[in-house]
Steps between C-alpha positions, in 0.01 A plus 500: 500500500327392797652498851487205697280530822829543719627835311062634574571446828813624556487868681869605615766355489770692732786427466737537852814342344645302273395189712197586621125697393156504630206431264182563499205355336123526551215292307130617641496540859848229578839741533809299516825696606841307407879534626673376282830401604727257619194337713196646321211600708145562433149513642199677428340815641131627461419804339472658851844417651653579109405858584655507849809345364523807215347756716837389747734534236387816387535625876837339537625648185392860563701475798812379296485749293418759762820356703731537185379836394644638869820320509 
């Protein structure tokens, strides 16, 4: 079966809630990050500020879980 160049795309999909996700998708050097929700969002990053972005989140969630772990 082949996939349709959508699902070769497709990173993540995260889903937040029932009403909303963010998706990811990257073909060559264009990355194209998606909320999806009520009023869907999206714009595209270069390979530069896509490692920022995760390089934040990794950061922010350390500090979640560090923040959890002493309460």
């Amino acid at each position: 079966m082949v996939k349709d160049l959508d699902d070769l795309s497709r990173v993540a999909v995260i889903e937040i809630d029932e009403s909303a996700a963010i998706i990811i998708e990257q073909i060559d050097d264009e990355i194209t990050l998606s909320i999806a929700s009520v009023v869907g969002v999206h714009f595209q990053v270069t390979a530069e500020q896509a490692l920022k972005l995760s390089e934040a989140l990794v950061i922010a969630a350390e500090n979640a879980a560090k923040s959890r772990a002493s309460t």
